[in-house]
BATI-558530 format. One record per residue (C-alpha): residue number from 1; z, y, x; chain; residue in one letter. Coordinates in steps of 0.5 Angstrom, whole numbers. Layout:
BEGIN
+-----+-------+-------+-------+-------+------+
:  nr :    up : north :  east : kette : rest :
+-----+-------+-------+-------+-------+------+
: NUM :     Z :     Y :     X :     A :    A :
...
+-----+-------+-------+-------+-------+------+
This chain:
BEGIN
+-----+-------+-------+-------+-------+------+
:  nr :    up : north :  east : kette : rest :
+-----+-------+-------+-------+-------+------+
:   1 :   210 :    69 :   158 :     A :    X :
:   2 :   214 :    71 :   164 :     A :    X :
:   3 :   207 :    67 :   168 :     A :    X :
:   4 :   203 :    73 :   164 :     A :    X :
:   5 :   208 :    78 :   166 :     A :    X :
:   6 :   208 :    75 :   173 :     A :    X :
:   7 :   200 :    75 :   173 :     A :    X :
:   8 :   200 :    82 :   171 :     A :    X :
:   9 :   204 :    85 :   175 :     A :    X :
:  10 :   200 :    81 :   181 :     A :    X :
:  11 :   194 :    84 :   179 :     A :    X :
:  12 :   198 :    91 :   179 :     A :    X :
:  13 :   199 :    90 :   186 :     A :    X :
:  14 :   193 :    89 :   189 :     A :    X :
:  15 :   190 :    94 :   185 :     A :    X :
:  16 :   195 :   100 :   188 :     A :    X :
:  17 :   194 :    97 :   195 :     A :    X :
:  18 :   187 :    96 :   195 :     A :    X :
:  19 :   187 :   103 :   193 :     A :    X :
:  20 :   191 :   105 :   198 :     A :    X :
:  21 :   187 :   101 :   203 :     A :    X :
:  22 :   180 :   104 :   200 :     A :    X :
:  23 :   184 :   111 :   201 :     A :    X :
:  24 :   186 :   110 :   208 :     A :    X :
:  25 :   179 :   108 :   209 :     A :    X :
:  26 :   175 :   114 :   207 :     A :    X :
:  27 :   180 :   117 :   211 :     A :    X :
:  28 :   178 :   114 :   218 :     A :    X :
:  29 :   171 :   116 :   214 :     A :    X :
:  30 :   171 :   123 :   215 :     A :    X :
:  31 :   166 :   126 :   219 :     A :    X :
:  32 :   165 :   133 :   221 :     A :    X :
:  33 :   159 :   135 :   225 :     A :    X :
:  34 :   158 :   142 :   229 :     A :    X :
:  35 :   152 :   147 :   231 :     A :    X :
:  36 :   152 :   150 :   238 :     A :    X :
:  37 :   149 :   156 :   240 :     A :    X :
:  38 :   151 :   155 :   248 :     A :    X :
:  39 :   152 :   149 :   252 :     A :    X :
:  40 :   158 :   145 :   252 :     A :    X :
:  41 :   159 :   147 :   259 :     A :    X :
:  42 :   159 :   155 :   259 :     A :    X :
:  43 :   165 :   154 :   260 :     A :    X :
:  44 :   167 :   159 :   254 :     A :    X :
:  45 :   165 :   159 :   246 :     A :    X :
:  46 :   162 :   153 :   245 :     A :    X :
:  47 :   167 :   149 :   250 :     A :    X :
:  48 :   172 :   152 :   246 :     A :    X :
:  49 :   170 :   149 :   239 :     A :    X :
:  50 :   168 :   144 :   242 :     A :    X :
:  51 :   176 :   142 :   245 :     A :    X :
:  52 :   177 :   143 :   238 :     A :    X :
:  53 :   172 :   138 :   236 :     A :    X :
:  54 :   175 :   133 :   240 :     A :    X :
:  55 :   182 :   135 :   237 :     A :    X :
:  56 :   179 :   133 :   230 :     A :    X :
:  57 :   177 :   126 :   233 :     A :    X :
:  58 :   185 :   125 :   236 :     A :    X :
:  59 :   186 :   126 :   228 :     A :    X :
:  60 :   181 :   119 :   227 :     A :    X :
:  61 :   175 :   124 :   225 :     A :    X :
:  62 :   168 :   122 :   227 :     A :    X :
:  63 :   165 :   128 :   230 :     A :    X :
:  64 :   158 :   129 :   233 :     A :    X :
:  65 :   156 :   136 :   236 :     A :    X :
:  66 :   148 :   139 :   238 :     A :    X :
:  67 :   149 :   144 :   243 :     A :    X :
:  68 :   144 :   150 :   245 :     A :    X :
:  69 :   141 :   151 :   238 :     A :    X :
:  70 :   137 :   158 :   237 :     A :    X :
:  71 :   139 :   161 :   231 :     A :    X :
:  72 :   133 :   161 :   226 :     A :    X :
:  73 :   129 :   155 :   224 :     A :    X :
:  74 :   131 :   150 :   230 :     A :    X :
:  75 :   138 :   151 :   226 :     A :    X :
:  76 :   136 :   150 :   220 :     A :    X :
:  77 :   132 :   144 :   222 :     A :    X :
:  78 :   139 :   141 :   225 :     A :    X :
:  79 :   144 :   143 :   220 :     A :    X :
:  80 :   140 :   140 :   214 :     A :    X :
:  81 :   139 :   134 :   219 :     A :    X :
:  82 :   147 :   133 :   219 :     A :    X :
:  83 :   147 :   135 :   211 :     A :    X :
:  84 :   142 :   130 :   211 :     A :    X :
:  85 :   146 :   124 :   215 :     A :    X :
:  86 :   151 :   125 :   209 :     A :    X :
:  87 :   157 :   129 :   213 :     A :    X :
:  88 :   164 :   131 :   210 :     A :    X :
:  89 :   164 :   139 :   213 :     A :    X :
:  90 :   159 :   142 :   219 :     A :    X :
:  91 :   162 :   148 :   223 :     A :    X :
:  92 :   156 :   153 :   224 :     A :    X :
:  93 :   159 :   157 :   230 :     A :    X :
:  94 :   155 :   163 :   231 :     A :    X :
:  95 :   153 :   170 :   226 :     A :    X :
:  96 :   146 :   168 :   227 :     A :    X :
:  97 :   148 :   162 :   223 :     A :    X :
:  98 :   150 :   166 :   217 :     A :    X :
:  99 :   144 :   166 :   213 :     A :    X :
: 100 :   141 :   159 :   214 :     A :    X :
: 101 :   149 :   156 :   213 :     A :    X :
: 102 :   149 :   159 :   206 :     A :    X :
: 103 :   141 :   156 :   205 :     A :    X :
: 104 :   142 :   149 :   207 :     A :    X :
: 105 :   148 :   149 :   203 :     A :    X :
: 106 :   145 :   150 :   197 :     A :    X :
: 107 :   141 :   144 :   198 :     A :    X :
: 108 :   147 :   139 :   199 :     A :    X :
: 109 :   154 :   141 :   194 :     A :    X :
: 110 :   157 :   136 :   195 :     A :    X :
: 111 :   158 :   138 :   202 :     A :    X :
: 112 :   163 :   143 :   206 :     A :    X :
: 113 :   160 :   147 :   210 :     A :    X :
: 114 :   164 :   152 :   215 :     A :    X :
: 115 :   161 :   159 :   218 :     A :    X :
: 116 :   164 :   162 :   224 :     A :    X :
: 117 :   165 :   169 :   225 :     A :    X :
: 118 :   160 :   171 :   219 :     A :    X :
: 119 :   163 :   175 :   211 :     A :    X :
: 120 :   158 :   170 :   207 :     A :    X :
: 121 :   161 :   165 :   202 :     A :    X :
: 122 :   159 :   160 :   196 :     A :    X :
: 123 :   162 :   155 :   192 :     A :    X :
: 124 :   162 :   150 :   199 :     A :    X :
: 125 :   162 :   155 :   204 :     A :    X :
: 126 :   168 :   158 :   208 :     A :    X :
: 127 :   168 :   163 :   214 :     A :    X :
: 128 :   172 :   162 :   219 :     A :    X :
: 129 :   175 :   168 :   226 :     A :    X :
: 130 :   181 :   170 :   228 :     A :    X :
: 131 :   184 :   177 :   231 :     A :    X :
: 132 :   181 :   176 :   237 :     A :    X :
: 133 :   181 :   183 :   238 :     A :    X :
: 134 :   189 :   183 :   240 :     A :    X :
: 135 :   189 :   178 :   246 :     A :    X :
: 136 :   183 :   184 :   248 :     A :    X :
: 137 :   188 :   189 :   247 :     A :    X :
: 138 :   193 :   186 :   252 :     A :    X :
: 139 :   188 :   184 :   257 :     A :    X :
: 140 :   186 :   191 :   257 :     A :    X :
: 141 :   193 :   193 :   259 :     A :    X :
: 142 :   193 :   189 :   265 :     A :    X :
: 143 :   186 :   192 :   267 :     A :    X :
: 144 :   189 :   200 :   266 :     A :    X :
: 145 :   195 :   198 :   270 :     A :    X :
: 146 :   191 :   194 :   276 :     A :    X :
: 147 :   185 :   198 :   277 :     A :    X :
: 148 :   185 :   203 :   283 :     A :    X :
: 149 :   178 :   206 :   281 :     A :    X :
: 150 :   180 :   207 :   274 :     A :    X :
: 151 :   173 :   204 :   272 :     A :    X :
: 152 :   173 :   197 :   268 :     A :    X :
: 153 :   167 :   194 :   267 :     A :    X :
: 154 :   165 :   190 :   261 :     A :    X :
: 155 :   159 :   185 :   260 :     A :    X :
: 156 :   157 :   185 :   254 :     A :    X :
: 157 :   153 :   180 :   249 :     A :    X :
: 158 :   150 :   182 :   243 :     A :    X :
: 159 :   151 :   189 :   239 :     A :    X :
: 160 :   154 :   186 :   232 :     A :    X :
: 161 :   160 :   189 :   230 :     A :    X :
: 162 :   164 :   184 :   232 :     A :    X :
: 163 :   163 :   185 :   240 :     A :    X :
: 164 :   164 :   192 :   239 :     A :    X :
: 165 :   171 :   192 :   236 :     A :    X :
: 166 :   172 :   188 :   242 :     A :    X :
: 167 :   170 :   192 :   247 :     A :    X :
: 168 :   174 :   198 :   243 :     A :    X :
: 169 :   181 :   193 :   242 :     A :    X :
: 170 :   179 :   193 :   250 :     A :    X :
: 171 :   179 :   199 :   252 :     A :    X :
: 172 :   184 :   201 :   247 :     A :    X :
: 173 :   189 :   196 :   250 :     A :    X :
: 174 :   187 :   199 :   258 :     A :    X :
: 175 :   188 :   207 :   256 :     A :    X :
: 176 :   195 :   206 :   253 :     A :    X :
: 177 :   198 :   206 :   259 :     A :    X :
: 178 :   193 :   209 :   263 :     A :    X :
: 179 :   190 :   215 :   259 :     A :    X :
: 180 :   184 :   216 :   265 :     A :    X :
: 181 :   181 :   209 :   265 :     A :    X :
: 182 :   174 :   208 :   262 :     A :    X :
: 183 :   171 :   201 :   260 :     A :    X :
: 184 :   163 :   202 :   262 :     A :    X :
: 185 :   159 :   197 :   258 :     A :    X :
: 186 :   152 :   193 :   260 :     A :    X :
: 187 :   149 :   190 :   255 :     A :    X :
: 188 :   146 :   183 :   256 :     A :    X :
: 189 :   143 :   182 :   249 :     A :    X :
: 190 :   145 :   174 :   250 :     A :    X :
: 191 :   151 :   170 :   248 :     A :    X :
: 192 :   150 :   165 :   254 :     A :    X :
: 193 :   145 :   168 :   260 :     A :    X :
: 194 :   149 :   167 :   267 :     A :    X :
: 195 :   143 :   170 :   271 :     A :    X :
: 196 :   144 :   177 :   267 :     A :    X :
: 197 :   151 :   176 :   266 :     A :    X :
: 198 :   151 :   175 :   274 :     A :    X :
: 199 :   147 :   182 :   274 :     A :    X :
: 200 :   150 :   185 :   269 :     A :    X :
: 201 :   157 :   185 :   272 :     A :    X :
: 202 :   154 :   186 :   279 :     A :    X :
: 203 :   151 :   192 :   277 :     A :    X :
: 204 :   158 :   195 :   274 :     A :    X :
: 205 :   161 :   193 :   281 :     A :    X :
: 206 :   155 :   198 :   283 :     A :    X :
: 207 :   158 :   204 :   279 :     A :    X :
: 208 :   165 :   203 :   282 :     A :    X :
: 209 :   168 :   199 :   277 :     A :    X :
: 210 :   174 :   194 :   280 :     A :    X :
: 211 :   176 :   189 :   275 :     A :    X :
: 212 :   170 :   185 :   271 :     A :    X :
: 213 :   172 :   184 :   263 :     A :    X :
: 214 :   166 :   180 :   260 :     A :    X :
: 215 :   165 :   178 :   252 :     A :    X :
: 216 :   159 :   173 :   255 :     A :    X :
: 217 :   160 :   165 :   254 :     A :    X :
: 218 :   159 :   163 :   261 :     A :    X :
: 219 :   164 :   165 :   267 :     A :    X :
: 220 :   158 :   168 :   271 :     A :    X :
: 221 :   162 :   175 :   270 :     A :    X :
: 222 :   168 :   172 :   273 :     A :    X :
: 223 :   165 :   170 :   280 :     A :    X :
: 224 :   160 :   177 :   281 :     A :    X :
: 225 :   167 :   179 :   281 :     A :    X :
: 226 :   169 :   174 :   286 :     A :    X :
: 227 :   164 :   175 :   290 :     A :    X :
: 228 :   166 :   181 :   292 :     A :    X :
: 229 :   174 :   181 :   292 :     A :    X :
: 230 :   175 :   183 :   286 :     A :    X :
: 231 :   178 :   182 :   279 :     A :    X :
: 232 :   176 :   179 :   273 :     A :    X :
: 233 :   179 :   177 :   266 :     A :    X :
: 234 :   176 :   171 :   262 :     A :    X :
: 235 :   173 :   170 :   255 :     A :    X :
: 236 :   174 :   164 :   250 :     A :    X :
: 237 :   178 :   158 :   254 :     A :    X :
: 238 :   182 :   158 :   261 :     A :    X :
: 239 :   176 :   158 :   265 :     A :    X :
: 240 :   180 :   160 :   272 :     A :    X :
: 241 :   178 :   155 :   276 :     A :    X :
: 242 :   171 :   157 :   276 :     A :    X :
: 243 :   174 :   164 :   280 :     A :    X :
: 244 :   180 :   162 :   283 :     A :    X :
: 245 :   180 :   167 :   287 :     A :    X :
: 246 :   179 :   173 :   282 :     A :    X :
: 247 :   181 :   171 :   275 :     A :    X :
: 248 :   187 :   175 :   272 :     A :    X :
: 249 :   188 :   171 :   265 :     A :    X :
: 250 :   182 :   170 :   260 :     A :    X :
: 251 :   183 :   173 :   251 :     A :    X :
: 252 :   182 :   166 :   249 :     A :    X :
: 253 :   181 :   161 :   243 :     A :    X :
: 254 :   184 :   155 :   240 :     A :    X :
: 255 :   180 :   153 :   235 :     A :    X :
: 256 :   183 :   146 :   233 :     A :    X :
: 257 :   189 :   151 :   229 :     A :    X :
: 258 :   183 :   152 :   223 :     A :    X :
: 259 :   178 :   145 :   225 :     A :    X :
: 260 :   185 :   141 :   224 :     A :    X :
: 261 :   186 :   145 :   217 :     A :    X :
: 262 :   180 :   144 :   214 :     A :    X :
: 263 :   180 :   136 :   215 :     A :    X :
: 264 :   187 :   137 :   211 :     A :    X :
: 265 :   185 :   141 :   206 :     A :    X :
: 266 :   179 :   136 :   205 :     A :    X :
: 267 :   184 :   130 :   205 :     A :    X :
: 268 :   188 :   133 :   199 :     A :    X :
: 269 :   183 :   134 :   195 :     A :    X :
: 270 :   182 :   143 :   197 :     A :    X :
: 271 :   175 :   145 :   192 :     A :    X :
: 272 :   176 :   153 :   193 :     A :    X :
: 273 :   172 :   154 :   199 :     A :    X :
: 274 :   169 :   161 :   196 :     A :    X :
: 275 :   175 :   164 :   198 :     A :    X :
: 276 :   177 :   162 :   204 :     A :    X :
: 277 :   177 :   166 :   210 :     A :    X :
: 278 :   181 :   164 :   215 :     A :    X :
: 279 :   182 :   171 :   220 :     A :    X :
: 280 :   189 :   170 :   223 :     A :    X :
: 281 :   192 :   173 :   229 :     A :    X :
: 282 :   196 :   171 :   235 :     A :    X :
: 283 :   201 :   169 :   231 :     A :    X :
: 284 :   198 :   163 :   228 :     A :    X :
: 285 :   196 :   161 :   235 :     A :    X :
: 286 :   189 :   161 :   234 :     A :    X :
: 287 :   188 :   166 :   239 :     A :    X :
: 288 :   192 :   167 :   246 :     A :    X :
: 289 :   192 :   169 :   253 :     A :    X :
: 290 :   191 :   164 :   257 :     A :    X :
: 291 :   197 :   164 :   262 :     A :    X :
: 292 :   197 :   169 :   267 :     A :    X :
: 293 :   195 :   167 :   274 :     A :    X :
: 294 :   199 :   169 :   280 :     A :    X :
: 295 :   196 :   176 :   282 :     A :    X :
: 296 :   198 :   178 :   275 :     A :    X :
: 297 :   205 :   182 :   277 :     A :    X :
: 298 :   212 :   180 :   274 :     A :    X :
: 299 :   212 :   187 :   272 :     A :    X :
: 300 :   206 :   187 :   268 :     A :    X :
: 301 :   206 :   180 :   266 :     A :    X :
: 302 :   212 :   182 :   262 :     A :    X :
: 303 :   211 :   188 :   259 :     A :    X :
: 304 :   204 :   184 :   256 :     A :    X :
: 305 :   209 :   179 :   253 :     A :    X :
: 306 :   213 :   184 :   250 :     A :    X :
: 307 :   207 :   188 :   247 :     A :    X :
: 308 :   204 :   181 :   244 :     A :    X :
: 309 :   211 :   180 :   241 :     A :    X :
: 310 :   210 :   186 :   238 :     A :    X :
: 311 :   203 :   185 :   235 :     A :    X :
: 312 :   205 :   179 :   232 :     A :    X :
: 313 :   211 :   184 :   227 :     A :    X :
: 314 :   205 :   189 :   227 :     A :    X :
: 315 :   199 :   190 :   228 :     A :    X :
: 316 :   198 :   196 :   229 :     A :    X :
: 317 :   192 :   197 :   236 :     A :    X :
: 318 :   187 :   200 :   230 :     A :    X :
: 319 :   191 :   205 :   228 :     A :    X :
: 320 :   191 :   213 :   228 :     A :    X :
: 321 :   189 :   217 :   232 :     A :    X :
: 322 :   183 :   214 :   234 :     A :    X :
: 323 :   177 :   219 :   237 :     A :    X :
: 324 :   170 :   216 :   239 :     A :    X :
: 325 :   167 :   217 :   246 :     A :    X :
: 326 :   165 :   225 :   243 :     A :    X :
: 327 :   172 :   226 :   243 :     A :    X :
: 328 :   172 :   227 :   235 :     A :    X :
: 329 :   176 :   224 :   231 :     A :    X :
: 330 :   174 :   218 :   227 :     A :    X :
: 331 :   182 :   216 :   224 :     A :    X :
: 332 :   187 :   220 :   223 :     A :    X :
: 333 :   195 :   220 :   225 :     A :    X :
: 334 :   198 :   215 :   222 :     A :    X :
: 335 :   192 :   211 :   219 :     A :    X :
: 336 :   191 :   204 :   220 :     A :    X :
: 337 :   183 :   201 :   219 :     A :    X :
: 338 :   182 :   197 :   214 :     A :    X :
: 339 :   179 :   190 :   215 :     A :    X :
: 340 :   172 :   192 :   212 :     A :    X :
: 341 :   172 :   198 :   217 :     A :    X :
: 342 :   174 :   192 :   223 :     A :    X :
: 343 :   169 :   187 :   221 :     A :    X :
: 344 :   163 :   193 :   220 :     A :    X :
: 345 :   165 :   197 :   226 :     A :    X :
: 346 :   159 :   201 :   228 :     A :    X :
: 347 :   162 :   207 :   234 :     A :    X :
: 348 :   165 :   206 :   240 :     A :    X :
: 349 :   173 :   209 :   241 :     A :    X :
: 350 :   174 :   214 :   246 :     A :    X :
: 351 :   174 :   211 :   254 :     A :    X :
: 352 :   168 :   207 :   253 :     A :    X :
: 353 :   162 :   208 :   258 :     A :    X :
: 354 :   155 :   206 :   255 :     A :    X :
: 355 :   150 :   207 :   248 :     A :    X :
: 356 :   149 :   203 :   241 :     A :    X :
: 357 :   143 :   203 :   239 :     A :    X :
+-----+-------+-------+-------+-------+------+
């Protein structure tokens, strides 16, 4: 009997610890992949999301990334291939990714599929963002206390809301403490184009502007401005040493906060991916000022400091009143945008220089 006890016992042993070993296993297993729209190398977007690839690997993930994927039927080719290879979760990181995320992953149910920047959700599809429009905010203070001419010029992509809530948070942030600074615009109609960044940023220094801000994916903006002796902010990753001589600080992403939460939620089992969204703000870390460079003043710096500190207690950078470039009044005293106002913003705050079409 005790030889019975003792063999059942044995038995029960290996079981558990063969479950435990199959269950690390399917840890060191989980593979995640991501869809580009830029190269890794733009010093900008896709190298931000892809330092938060690599976080995931220092997590024992497999990864695997296609870079400078356009947004149509070569992302789909891509994302189904990656489906196709049997990955646990594939990042799509651009809008124009939405609607070709939500077809493929109706093919592959079992797969998780994560959408970068979009509002489109389904059973195995979550979006991810953040409020990137707060370190803009604050980057706009430093613009309207440094610029002599008052005039800020900003690169900028592509005409989704999302871009103009940027350049309004910018702007917002610059007349806050200089009422007569305007931000003027040059459309580029590209996420990543260093030659029409370059031109875009060369022809607002032309108009008078004597800070460069860019919405753009490369650092092209930030040596026009070099160049020519002038300031010039980032955009998504520290890319100071590519304008040493120019660069102020850069609103940036650290999007290994959500990448890294996506593989825990996964390792515990997290089935309800239709009502994630994750859209947070400089308190949760997944957006921040890069550290100031030395020609940011002390003063400025800590006033900027305290501003943050503020924002992460209350956000209240959209709130009324708020006039458009006409001078009407589009929110009234005392009101606060809503987050679908925010992610469907079609008008231009007060002090911006420049058209939508």
């Amino acid at each position: 009997m005790r030889k019975i006890t003792s063999l059942l016992i044995l038995i029960l042993c290996m079981s558990f610890v063969l479950t435990g070993y199959s269950s690390a296993q399917k840890d060191e297993q989980l593979k995640a992949a991501f869809v580009y729209v830029g190269p890794i190398g733009d010093s900008g977007w896709t190298f931000a999301h892809n330092e938060g690839r690599k976080a995931l690997e220092e997590m024992g993930v497999q990864s695997n990334a296609v870079e400078s994927v356009p947004e149509g039927a070569e992302a789909e080719r891509v994302i189904t291939q990656f489906a196709s290879e049997g990955y646990d979760v594939i990042f799509t990181t651009s809008f124009g990714y939405m609607d070709t995320t939500i077809k493929v992953a109706e093919k592959f149910p079992n797969i998780v599929f994560g959408h970068c920047s979009g509002y489109k959700r389904a059973k195995n599809v979550f979006t991810y963002f953040g409020r990137m429009y707060q370190p803009k905010y604050l980057a706009g203070m430093i613009a309207g206390k440094m610029t002599k001419t008052d005039k800020i010029g900003y690169v900028a992509p592509v005409q989704i809301p999302e871009v103009i809530r940027l350049i309004n948070a910018f702007t917002l942030g610059a007349r806050s403490v200089n009422p007569n600074a305007e931000v003027r615009i040059v459309w580029t109609g590209a996420w990543v184009d260093p030659t029409l960044e370059m031109e875009a940023a060369n022809a607002l220094i032309d108009t008078g502007c004597d800070i460069i801000a860019t919405g753009a994916d490369s650092a092209a903006p930030m040596q026009a401005a070099e160049k020519k002796g002038l300031y010039s902010f980032g955009y998504d990753s520290d890319a100071r040493d590519k304008a040493p001589k120019s660069f102020l600080t850069a609103p940036m992403w650290d999007w290994s906060v959500v990448y890294k939460d996506v593989i825990t939620k996964i390792k515990a089992g997290f089935t309800d991916w239709e009502n994630l969204d994750y859209w947070d703000g400089l308190e949760s870390g997944i957006v921040k000022l890069a550290p100031y460079s030395k020609l940011v003043p002390l003063d400025i710096q800590e006033m900027v400091d305290a501003r943050a500190e503020e924002l992460m207690k209350n956000d209240d950078i959209f709130v009324g009143p708020i006039k458009d470039q006409n001078g009407d009044v589009k929110v009234q005293e005392g009101v606060k945008m809503t987050d679908k106002e925010l992610l469907s913003f079609d008008w231009f705050v007060e002090g911006v220089v420049g058209t939508l079409k």
